[in-house]
N, CA, C and O atoms as a GROMACS GRO file, in nm:
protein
  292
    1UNK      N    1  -0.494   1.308   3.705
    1UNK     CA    2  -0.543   1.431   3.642
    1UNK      C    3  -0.692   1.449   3.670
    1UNK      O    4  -0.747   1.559   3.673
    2UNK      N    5  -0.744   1.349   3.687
    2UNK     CA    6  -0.921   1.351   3.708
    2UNK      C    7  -0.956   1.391   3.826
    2UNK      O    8  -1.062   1.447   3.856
    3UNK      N    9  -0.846   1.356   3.910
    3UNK     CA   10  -0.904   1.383   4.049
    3UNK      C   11  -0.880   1.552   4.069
    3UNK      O   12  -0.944   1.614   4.155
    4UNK      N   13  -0.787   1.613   3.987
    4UNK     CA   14  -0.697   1.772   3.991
    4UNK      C   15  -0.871   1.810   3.971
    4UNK      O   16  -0.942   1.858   4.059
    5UNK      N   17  -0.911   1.776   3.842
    5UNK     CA   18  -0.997   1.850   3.774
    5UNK      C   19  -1.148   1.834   3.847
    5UNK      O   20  -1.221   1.931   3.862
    6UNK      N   21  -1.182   1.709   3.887
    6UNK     CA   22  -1.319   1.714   3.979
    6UNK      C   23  -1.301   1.747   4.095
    6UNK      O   24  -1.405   1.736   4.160
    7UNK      N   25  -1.182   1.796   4.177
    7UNK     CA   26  -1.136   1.888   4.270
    7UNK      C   27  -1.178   2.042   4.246
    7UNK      O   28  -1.251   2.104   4.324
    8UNK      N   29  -1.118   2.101   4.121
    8UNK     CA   30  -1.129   2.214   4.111
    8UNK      C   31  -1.303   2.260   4.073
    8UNK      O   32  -1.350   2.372   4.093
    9UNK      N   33  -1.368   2.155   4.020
    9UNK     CA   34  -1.534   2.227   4.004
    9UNK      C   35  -1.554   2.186   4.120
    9UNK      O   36  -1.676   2.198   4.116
   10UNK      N   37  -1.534   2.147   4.220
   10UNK     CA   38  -1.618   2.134   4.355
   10UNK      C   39  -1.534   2.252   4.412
   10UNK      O   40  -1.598   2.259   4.517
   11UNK      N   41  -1.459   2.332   4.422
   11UNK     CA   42  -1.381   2.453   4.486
   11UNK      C   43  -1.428   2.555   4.416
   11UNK      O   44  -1.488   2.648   4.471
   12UNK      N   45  -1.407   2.551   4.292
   12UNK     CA   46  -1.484   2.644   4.220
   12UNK      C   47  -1.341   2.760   4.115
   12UNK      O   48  -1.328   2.862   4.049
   13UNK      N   49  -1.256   2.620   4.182
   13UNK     CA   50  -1.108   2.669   4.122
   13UNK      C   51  -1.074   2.723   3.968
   13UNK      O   52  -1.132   2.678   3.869
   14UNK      N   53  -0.966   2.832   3.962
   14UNK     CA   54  -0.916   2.812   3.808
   14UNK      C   55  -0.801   2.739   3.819
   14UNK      O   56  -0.732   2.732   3.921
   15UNK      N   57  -0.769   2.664   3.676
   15UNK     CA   58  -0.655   2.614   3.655
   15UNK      C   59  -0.595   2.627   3.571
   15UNK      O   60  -0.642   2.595   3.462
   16UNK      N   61  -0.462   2.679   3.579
   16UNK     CA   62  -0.378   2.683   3.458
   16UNK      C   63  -0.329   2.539   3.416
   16UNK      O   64  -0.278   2.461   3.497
   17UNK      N   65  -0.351   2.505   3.263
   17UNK     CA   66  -0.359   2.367   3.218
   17UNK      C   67  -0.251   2.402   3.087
   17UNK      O   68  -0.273   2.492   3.006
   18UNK      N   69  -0.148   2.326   3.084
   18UNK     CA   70  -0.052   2.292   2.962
   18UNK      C   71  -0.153   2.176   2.885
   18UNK      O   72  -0.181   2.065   2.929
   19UNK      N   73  -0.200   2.240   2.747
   19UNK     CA   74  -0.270   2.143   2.650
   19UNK      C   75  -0.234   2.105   2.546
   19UNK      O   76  -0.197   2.186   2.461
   20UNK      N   77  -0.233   1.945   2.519
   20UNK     CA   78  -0.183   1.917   2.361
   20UNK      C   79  -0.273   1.946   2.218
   20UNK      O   80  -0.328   1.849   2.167
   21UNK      N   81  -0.279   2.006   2.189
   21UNK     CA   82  -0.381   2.074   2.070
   21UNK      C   83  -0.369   1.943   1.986
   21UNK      O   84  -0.283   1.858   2.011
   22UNK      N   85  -0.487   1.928   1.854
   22UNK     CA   86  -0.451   1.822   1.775
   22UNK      C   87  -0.360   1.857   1.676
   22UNK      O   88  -0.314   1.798   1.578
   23UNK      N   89  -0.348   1.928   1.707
   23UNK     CA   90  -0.230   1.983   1.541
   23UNK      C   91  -0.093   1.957   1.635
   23UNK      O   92  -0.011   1.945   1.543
   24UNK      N   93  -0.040   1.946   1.719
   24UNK     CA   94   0.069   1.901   1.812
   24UNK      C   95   0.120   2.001   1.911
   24UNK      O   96   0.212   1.983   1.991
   25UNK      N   97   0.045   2.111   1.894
   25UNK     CA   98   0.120   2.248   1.979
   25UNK      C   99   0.032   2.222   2.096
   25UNK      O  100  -0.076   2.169   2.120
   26UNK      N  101   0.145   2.296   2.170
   26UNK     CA  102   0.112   2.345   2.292
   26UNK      C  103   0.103   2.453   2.366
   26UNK      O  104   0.188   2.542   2.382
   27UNK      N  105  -0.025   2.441   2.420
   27UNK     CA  106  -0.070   2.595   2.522
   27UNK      C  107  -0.099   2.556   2.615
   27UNK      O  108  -0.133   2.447   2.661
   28UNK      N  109  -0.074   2.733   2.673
   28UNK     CA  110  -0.118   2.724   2.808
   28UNK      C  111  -0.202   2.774   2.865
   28UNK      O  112  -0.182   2.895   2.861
   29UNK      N  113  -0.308   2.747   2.929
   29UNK     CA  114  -0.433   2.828   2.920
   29UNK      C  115  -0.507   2.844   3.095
   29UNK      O  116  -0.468   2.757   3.173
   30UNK      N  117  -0.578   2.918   3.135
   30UNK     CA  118  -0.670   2.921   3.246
   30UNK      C  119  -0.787   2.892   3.226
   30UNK      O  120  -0.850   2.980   3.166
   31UNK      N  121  -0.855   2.780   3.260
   31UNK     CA  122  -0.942   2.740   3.213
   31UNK      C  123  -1.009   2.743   3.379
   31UNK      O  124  -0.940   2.739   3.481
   32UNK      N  125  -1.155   2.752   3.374
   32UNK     CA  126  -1.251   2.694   3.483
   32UNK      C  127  -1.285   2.644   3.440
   32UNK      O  128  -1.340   2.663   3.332
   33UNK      N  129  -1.268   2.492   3.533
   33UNK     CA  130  -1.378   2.330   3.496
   33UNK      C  131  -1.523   2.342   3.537
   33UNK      O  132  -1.556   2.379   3.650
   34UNK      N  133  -1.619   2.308   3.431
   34UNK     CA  134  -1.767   2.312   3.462
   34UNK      C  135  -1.820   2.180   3.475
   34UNK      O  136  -1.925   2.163   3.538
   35UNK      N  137  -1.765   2.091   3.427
   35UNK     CA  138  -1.803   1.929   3.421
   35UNK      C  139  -1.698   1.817   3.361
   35UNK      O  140  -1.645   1.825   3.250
   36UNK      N  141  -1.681   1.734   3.436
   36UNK     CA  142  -1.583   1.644   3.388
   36UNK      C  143  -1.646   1.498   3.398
   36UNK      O  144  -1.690   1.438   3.496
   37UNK      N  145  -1.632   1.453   3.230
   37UNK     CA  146  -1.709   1.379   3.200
   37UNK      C  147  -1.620   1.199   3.219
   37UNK      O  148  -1.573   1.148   3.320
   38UNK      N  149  -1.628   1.137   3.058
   38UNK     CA  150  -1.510   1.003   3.128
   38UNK      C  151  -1.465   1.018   3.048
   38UNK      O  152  -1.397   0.916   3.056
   39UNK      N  153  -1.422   1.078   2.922
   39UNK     CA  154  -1.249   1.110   2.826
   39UNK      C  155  -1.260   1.288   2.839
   39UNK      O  156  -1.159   1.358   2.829
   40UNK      N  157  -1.360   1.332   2.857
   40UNK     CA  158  -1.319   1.507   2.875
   40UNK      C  159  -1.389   1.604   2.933
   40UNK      O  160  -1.501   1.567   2.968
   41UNK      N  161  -1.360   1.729   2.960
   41UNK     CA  162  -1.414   1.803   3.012
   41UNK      C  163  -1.470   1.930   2.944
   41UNK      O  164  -1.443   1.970   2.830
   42UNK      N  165  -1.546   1.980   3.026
   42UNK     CA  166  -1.590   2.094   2.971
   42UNK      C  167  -1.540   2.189   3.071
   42UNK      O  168  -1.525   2.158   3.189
   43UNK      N  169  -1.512   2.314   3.018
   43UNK     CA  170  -1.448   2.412   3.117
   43UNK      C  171  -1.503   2.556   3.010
   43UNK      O  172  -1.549   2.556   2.896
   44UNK      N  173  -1.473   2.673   3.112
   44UNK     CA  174  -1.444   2.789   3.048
   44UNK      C  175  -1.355   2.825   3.005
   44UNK      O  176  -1.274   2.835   3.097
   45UNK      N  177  -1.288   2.869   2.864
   45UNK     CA  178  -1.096   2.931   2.840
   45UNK      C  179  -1.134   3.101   2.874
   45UNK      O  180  -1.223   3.174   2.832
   46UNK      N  181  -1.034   3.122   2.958
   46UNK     CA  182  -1.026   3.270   2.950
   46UNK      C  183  -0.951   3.302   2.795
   46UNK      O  184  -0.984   3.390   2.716
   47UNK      N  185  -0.863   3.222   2.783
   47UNK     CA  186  -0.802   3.250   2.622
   47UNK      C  187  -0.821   3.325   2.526
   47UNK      O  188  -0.779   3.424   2.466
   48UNK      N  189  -0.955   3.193   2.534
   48UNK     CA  190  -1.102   3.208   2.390
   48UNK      C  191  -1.183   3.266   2.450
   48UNK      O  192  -1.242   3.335   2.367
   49UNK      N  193  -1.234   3.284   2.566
   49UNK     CA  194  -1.337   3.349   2.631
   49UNK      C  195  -1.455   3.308   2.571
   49UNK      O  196  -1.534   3.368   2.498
   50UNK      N  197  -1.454   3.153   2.632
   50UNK     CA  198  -1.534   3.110   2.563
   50UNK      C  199  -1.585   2.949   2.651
   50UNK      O  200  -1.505   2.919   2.740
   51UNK      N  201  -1.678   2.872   2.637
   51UNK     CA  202  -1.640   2.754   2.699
   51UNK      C  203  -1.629   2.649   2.561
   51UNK      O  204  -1.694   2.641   2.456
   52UNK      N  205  -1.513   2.574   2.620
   52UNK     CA  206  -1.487   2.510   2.562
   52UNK      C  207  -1.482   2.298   2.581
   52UNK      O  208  -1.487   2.260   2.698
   53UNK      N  209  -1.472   2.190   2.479
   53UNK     CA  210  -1.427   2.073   2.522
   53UNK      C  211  -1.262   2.032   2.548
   53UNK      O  212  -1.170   2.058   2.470
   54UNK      N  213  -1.255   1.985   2.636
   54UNK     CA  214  -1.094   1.967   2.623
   54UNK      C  215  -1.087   1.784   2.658
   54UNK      O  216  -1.166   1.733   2.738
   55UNK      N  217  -0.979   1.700   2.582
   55UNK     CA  218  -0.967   1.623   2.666
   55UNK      C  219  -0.926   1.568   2.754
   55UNK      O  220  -0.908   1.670   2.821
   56UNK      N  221  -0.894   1.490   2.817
   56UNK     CA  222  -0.843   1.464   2.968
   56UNK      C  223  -0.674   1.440   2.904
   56UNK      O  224  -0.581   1.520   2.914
   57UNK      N  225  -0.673   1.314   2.843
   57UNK     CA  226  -0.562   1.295   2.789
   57UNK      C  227  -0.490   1.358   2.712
   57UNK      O  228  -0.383   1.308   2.678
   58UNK      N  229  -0.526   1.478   2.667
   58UNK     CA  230  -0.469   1.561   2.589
   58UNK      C  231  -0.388   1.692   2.716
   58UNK      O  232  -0.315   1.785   2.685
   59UNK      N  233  -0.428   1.657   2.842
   59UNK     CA  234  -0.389   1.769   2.993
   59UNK      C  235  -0.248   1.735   2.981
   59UNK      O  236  -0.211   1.618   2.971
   60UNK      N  237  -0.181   1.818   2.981
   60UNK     CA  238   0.000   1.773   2.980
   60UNK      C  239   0.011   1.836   3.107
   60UNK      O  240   0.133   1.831   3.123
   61UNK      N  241  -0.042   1.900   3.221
   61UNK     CA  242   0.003   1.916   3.295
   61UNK      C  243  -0.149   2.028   3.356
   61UNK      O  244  -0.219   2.080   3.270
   62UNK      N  245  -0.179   2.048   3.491
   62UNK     CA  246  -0.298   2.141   3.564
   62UNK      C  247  -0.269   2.181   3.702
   62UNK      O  248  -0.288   2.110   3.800
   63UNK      N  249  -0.228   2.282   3.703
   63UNK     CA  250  -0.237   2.322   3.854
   63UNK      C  251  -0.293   2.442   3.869
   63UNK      O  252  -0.302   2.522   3.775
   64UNK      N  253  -0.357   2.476   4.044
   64UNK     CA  254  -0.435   2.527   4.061
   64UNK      C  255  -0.363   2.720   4.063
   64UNK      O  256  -0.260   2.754   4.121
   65UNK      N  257  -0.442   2.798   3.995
   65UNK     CA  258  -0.384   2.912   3.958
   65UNK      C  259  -0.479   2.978   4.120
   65UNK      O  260  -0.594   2.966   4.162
   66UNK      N  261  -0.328   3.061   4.178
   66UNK     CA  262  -0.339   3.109   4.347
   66UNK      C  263  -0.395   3.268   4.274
   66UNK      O  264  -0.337   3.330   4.185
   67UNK      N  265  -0.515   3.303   4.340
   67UNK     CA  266  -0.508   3.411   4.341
   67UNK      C  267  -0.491   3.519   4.432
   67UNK      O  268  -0.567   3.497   4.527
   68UNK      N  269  -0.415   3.645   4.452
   68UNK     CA  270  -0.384   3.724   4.570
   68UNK      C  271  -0.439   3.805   4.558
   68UNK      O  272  -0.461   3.872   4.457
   69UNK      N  273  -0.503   3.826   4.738
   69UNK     CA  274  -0.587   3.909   4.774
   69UNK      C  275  -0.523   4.079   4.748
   69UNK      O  276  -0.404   4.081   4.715
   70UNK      N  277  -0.577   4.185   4.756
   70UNK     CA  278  -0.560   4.323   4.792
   70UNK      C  279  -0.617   4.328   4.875
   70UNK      O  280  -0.724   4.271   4.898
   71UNK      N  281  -0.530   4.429   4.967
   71UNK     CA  282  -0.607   4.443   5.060
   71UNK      C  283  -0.558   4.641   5.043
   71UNK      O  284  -0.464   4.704   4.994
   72UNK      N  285  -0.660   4.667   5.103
   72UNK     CA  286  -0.699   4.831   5.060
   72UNK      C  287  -0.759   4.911   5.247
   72UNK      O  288  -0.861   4.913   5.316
   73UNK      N  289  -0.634   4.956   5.250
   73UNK     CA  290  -0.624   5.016   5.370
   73UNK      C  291  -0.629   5.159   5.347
   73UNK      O  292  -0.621   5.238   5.441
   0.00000   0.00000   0.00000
């Protein structure tokens, strides 16, 4: 998971991330990673629109969200 996430701030990637909240639920969120530390990260939530801490071990799952071009002819 560490390597997904210090991948995506060197690309400059978003990622859609399945998170375990502490209350036990789960979301799903687009987050941009801004720094990944050694138990968590800091990212932006489009969600919350907001930046937020998340932790590593709490990532149930991150992959990189594709975005498609327009093209305008």
């Amino acid at each position: 998971m560490r390597k997904t996430l210090e991948k995506s701030v060197r690309f400059g990637e978003v990622l859609e991330v399945m998170y375990l909240a502490k209350d036990g639920s789960i979301s799903k969120r687009k987050v941009k990673v801004l720094q990944v530390g050694d138990n968590s990260f800091r990212a932006y939530c489009f969600l919350r629109k907001s930046k937020r801490t998340f932790l590593i071990d709490n990532v149930l799952a991150a992959v990189p969200l594709m975005m498609k071009e327009r093209v305008v002819i």
